[in-house]
VEXDO-532919 format. One record per residue (C-alpha): residue in three letters; x, y, z. Coordinates in steps of 0.001 Angstrom, whole numbers, plus 500000, padded with zeros to 6 digits. Layout:
% VEXDO-532919
+------+--------+--------+--------+
: code :     c1 :     c2 :     c3 :
+------+--------+--------+--------+
:  ala :      X :      Y :      Z :
...
+------+--------+--------+--------+
% end
This chain:
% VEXDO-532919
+------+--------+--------+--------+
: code :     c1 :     c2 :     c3 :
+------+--------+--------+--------+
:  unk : 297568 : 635598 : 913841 :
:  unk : 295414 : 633141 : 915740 :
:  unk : 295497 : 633296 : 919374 :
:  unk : 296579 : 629603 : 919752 :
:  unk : 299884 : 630249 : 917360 :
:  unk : 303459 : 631146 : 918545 :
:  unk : 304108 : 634659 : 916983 :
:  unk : 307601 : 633890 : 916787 :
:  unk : 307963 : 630218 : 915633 :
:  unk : 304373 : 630293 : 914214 :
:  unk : 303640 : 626674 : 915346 :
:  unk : 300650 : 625259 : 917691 :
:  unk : 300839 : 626688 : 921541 :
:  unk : 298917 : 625533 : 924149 :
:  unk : 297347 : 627981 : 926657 :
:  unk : 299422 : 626883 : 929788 :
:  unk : 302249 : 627614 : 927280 :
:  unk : 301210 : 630962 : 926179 :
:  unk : 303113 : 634630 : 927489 :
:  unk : 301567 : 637821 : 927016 :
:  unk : 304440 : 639963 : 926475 :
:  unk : 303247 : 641971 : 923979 :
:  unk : 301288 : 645409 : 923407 :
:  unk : 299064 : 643572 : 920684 :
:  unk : 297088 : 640093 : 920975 :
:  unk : 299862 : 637953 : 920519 :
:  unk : 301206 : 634968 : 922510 :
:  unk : 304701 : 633358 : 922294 :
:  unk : 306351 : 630087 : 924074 :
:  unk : 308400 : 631158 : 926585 :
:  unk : 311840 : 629350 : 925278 :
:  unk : 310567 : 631569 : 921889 :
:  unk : 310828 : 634524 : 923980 :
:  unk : 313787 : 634232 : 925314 :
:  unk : 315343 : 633234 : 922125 :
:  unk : 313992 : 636454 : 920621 :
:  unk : 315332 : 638619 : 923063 :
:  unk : 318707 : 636733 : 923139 :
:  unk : 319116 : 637176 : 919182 :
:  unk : 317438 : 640810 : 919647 :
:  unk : 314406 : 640011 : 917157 :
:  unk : 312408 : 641410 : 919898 :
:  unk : 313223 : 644651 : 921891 :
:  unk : 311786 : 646178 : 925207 :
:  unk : 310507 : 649423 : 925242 :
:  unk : 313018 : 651893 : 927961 :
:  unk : 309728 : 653658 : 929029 :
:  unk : 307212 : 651086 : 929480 :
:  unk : 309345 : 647654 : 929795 :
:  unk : 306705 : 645751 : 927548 :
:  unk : 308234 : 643731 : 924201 :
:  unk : 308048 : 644789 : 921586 :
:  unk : 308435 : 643547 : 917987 :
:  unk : 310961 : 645911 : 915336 :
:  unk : 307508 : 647270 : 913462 :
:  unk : 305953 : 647895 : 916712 :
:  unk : 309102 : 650128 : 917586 :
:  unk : 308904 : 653836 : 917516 :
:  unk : 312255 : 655667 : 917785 :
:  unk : 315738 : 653778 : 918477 :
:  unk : 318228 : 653084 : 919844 :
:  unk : 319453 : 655794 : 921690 :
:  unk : 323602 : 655245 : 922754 :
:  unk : 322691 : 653193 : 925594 :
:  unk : 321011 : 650811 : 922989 :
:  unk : 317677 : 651345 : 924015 :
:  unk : 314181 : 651680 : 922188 :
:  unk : 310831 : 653311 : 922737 :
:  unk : 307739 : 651626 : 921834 :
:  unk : 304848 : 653967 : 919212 :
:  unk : 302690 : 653939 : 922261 :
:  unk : 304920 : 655865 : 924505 :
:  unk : 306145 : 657954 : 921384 :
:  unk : 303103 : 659273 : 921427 :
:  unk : 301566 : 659465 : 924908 :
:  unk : 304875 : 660990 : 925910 :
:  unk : 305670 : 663424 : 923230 :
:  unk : 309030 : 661678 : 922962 :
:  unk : 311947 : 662559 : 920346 :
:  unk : 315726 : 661682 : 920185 :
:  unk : 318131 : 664881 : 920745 :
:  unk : 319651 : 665749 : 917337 :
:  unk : 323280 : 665664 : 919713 :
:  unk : 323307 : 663226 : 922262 :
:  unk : 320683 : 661031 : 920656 :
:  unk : 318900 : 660695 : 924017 :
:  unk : 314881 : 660161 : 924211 :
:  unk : 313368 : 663501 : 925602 :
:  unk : 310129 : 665401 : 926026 :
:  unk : 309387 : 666904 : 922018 :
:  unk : 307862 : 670238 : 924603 :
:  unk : 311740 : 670872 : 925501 :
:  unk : 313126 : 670580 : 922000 :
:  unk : 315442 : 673694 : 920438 :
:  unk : 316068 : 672736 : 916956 :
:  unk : 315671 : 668709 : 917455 :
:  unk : 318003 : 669154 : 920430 :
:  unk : 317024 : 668853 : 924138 :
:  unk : 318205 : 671325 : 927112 :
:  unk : 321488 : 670573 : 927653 :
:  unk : 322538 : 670179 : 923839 :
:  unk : 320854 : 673770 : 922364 :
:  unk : 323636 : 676473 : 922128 :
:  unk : 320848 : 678648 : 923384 :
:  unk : 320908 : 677513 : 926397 :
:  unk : 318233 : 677224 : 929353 :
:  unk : 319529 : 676241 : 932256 :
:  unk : 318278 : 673485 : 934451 :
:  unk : 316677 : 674494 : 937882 :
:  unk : 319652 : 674600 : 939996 :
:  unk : 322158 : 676789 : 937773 :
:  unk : 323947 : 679405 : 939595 :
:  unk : 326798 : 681282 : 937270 :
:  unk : 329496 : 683469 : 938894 :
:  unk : 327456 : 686547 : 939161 :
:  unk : 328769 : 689623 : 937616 :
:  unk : 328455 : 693073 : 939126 :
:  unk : 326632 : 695932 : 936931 :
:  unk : 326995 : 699684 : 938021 :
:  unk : 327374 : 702375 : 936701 :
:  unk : 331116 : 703846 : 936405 :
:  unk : 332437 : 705136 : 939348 :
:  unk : 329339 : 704097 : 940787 :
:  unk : 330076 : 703308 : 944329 :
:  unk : 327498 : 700863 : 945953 :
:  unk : 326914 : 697747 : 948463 :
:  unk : 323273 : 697407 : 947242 :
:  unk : 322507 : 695054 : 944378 :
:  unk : 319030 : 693492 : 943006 :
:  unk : 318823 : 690337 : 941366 :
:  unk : 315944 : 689807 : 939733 :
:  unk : 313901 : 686257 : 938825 :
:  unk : 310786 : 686736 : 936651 :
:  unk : 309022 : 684100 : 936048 :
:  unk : 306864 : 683740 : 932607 :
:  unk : 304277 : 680915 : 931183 :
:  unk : 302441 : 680444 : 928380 :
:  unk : 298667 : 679594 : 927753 :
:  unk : 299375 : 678026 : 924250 :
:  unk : 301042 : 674429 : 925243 :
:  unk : 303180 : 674896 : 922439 :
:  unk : 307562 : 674238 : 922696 :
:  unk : 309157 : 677411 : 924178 :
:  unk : 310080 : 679765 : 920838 :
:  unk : 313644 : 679558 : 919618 :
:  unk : 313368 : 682955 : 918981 :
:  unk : 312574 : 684318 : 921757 :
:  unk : 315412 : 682223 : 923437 :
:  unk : 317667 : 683455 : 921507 :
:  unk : 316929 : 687329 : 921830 :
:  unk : 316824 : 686940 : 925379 :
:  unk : 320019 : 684789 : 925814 :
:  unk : 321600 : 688074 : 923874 :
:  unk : 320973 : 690366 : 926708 :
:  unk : 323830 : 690241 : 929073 :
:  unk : 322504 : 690895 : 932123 :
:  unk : 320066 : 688202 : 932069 :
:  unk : 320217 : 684373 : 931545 :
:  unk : 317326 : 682031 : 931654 :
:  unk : 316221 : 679056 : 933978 :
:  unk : 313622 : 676115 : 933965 :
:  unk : 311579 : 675836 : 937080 :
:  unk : 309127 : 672858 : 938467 :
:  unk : 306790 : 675646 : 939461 :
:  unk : 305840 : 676285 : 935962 :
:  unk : 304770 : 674173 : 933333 :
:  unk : 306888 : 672370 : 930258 :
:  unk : 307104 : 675844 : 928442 :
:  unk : 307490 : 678169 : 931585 :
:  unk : 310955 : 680096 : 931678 :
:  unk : 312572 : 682052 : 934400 :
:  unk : 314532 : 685193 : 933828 :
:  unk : 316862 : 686124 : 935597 :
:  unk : 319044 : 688715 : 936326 :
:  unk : 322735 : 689418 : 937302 :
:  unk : 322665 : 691314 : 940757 :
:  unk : 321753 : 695622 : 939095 :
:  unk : 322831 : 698906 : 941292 :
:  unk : 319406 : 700712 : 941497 :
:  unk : 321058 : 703099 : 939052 :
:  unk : 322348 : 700458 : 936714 :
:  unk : 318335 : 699184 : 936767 :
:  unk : 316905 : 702427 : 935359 :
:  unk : 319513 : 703926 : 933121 :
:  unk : 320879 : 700912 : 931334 :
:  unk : 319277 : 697559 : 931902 :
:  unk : 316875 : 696467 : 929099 :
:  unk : 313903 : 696196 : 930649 :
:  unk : 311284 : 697186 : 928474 :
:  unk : 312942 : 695079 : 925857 :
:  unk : 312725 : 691949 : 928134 :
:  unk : 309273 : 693048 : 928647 :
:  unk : 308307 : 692930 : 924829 :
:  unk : 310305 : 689750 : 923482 :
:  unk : 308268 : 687645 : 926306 :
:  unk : 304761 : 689504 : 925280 :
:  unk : 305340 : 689476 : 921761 :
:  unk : 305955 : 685466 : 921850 :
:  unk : 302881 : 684770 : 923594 :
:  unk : 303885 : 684830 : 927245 :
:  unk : 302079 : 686480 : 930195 :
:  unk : 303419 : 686586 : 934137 :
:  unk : 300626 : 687828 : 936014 :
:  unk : 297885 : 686568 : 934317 :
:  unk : 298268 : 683225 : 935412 :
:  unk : 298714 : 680800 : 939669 :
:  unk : 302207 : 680214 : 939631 :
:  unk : 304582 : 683227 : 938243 :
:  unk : 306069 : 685271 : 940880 :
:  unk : 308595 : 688116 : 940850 :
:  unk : 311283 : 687315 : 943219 :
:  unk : 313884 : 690196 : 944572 :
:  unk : 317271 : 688983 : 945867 :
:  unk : 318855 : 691876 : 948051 :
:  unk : 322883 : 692123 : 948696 :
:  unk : 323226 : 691104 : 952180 :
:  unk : 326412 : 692864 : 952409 :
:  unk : 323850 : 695854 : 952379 :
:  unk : 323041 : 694872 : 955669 :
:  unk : 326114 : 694437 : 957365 :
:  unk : 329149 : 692260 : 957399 :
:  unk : 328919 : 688399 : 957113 :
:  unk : 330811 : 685250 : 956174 :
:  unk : 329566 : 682070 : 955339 :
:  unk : 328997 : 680921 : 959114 :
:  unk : 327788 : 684228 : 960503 :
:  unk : 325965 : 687168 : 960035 :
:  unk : 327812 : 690072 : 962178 :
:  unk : 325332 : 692048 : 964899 :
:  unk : 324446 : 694708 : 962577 :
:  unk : 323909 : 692531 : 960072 :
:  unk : 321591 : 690483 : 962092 :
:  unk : 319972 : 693702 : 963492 :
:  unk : 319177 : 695572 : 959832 :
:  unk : 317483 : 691859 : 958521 :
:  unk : 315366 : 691692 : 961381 :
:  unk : 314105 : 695281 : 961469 :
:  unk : 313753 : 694773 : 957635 :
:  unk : 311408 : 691032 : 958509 :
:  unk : 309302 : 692834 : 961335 :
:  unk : 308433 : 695412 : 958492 :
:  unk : 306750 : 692899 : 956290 :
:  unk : 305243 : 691218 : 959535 :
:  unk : 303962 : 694611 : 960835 :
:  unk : 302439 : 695942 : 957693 :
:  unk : 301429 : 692435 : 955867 :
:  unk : 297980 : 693505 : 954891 :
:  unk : 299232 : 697062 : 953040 :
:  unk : 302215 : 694079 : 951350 :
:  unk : 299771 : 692013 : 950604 :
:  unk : 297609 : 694408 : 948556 :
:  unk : 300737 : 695640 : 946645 :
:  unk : 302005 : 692451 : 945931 :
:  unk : 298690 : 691383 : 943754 :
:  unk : 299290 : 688175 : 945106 :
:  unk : 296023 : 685843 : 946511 :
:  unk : 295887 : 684874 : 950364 :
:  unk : 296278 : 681114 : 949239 :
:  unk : 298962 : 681830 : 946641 :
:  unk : 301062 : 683774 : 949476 :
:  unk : 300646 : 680927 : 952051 :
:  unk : 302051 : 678285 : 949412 :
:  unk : 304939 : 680345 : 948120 :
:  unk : 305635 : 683641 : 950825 :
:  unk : 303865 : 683190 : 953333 :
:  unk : 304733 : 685303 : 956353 :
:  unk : 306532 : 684302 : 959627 :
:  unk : 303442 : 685290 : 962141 :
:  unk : 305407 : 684070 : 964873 :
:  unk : 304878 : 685720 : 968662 :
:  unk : 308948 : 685807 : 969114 :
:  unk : 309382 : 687587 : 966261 :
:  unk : 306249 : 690456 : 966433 :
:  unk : 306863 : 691230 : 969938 :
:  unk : 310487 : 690820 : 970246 :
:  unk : 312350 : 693995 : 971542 :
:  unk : 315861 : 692610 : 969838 :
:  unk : 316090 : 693452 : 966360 :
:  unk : 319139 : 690389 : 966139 :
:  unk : 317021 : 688062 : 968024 :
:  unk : 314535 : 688391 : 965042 :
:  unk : 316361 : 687435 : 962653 :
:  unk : 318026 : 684465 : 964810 :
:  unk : 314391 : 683118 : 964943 :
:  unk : 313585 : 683574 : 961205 :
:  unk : 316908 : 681918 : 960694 :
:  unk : 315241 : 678744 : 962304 :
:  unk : 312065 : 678100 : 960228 :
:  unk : 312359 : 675381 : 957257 :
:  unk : 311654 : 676002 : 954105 :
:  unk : 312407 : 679226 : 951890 :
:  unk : 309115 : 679879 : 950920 :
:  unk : 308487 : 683271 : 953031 :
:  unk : 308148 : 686517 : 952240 :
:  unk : 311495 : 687314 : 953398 :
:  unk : 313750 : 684314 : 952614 :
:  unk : 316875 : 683844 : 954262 :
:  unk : 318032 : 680351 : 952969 :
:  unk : 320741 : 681993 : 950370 :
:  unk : 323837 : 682956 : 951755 :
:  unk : 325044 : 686328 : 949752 :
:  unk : 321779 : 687240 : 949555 :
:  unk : 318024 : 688127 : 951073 :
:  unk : 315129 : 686965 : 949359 :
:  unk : 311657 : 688639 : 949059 :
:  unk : 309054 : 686177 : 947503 :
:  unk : 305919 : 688388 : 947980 :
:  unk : 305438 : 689671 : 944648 :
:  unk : 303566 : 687991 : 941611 :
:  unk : 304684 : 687865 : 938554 :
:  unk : 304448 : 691048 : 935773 :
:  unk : 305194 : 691890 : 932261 :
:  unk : 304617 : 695316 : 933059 :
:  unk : 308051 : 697275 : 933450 :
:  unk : 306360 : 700317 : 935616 :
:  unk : 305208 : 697237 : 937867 :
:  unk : 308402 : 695694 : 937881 :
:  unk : 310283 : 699629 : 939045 :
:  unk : 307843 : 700218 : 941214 :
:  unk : 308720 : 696872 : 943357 :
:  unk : 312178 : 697611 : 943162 :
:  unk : 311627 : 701368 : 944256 :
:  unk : 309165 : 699852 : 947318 :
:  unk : 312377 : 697592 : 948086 :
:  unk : 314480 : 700888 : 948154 :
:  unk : 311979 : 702775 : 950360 :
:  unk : 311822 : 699816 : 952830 :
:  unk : 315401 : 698990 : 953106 :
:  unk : 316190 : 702761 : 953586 :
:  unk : 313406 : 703000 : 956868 :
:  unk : 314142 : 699609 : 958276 :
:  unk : 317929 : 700219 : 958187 :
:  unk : 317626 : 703798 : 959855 :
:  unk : 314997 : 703801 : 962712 :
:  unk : 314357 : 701257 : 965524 :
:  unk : 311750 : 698645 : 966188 :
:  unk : 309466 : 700670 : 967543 :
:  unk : 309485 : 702973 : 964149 :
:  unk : 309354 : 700266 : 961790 :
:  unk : 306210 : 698612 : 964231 :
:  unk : 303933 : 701753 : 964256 :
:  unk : 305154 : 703923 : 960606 :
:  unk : 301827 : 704427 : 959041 :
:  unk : 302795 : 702777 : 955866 :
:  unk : 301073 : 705089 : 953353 :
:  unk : 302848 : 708236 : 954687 :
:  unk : 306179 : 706480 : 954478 :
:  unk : 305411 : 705452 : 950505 :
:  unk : 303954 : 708992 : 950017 :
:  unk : 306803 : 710751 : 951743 :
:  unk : 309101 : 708820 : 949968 :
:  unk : 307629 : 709346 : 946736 :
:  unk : 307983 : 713204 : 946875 :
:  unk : 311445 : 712669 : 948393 :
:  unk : 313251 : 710819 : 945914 :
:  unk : 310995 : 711110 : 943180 :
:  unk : 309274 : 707882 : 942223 :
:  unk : 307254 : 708372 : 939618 :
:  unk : 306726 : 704582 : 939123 :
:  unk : 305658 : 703740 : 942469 :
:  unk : 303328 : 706729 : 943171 :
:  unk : 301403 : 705725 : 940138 :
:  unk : 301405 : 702158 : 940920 :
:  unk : 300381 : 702951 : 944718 :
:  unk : 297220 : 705158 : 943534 :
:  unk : 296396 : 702579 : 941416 :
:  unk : 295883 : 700186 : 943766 :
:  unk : 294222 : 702559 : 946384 :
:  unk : 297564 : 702407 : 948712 :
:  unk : 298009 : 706095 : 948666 :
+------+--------+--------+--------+
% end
């Protein structure tokens, strides 16, 4: 249509009449426009805000009666939700639906389910591990129904978005495990194979880590305002371990120098190094911001270690988990001074022959840490 005719009335306009409120080269008097929008002939786009005309319209309306315009439907990726009928990201889609609406659910970010105990019977026990692996893909494709869906079938497990990761990254996580429940009966391997066998890697990539929460009822008693004296005591013997013997940590955890000082990065504070008070340790971790340490202490049932990247490797994954064992075992039996100045390969090989950790021996000699 010629630049000096009203789209909408199709009669003369003259340029101090004209609007531009339009994606193509089209100009409109302004009591036209408002008549338009008034009788809905025209419709704005809920992404951009720009006018649009019905052929110009992508997808719509959605039930708050809004539209998307073909150029956001595609720069976006945008579909409606099969459900709700909202406009999401087409990445997030599970059969045409978005996150919330897909019976096989992942959860958003900030999910946190009643946890639920696994042992083994009669199994008696104060030590639990919850688990978070985190997973991405390389391919940029939608996150596989089917592997949402054999996953979501494993009990002990349920699975989380995080901002870390990109549109297709997952998080799996686990219910808090005995050390015994971990090896005997939890489905590890299995995990393991669904995410490889979908196209997903962990430690082959910047982001994934492997997070460990710890019971902190294994430490002592607490409540929801205070950690008892022991309690205090066995965290900060078990922080001055990862302060004292960062560099042996740091060569286990396959982790980067930069990666560690954005996501775990260690404490390396005077007050806590060469404090002679295991509780007065932990009092001063207690006051940094921030979770993202090595040791985390932000959660309230639980203690976090962050060090570790991310692994689809199930010895990898024991080994850690063994490492934890060996540590919180030390740390919660000898003093300051111990923990300080244990040579940290005899303690790993010592505890190897001990208790029999096949797992982390081989992992240990594999990296050249015993």
């Amino acid at each position: 249509m010629p630049s000096n005719v009203c789209r909408l009335c199709e009669e003369e306009i003259l340029p101090y009449e004209r609007i531009r409120g339009f994606d193509r080269e089209d100009y409109v008097h302004a009591e036209c426009l408002i008549d338009a929008i008034n009788s809905r002939r025209v419709f704005s786009c809920c992404y951009c805000n720009r006018w649009y005309f019905p052929e110009d319209m992508g997808q719509g309306p959605d039930p708050n009666n809004e539209y998307v315009c073909q150029h956001c439907e595609v720069n976006y990726n945008l579909t409606r939700c099969n459900e709700c009928g909202y406009f999401f990201s087409a990445n997030q889609a599970r059969d045409g639906c978005c996150r919330q609406c897909h019976p096989a659910q992942i959860h958003d970010y900030g999910y946190k389910p009643d946890p639920i105990f696994f042992q083994l019977p009669e199994e008696e026990t104060d030590l639990f591990f919850g688990i978070e692996l985190e997973i991405d893909t390389e391919e940029g494709e939608e996150i596989p129904d089917k592997m949402v869906e054999e996953l979501t079938r494993i009990k002990e497990i349920y699975l989380k978005y995080d901002s870390s990761l990109s549109d297709e990254g997952v998080e799996i996580v686990t219910h808090p495990l005995s050390y015994k429940y971990f090896r005997k009966k939890f489905p590890l391997q299995e995990i393991c194979n669904i995410s490889i066998e979908n196209g997903y890697i962990s430690h082959d990539t910047n982001t994934c880590g492997l997070h460990v929460h710890i019971s902190k009822k294994h430490f002592g008693e607490y409540d929801s305002s205070n950690d008892s004296p022991e309690c205090e005591a066995n965290i900060g013997k078990f922080i001055l371990f990862f302060e004292s013997h960062w560099q042996e940590l740091i060569k286990f955890s396959r982790r980067s120098i930069r990666s560690l000082e954005r996501w775990a990065n260690r404490y390396n504070d005077v007050n806590i190094i060469e404090e002679k008070d295991e509780k007065k340790i932990c009092q001063t971790a207690k006051c940094f911001s921030g979770r993202y340490f090595a040791v985390n202490l932000k959660n309230e049932h639980t203690i976090e270690v962050r060090i570790f990247k991310g692994t689809l490797n199930p010895n990898t994954i024991i080994a850690t988990i063994q490492l934890l064992q060996v540590i919180l075992d030390f740390t919660k039996k000898n003093n300051l001074e111990k923990v300080r100045t244990i040579n940290f390969k005899k303690l790993v090989s010592k505890s190897v022959n001990r208790r029999r950790y096949p797992e982390l021996n081989n992992y240990c000699k594999e990296r050249g840490i015993i």
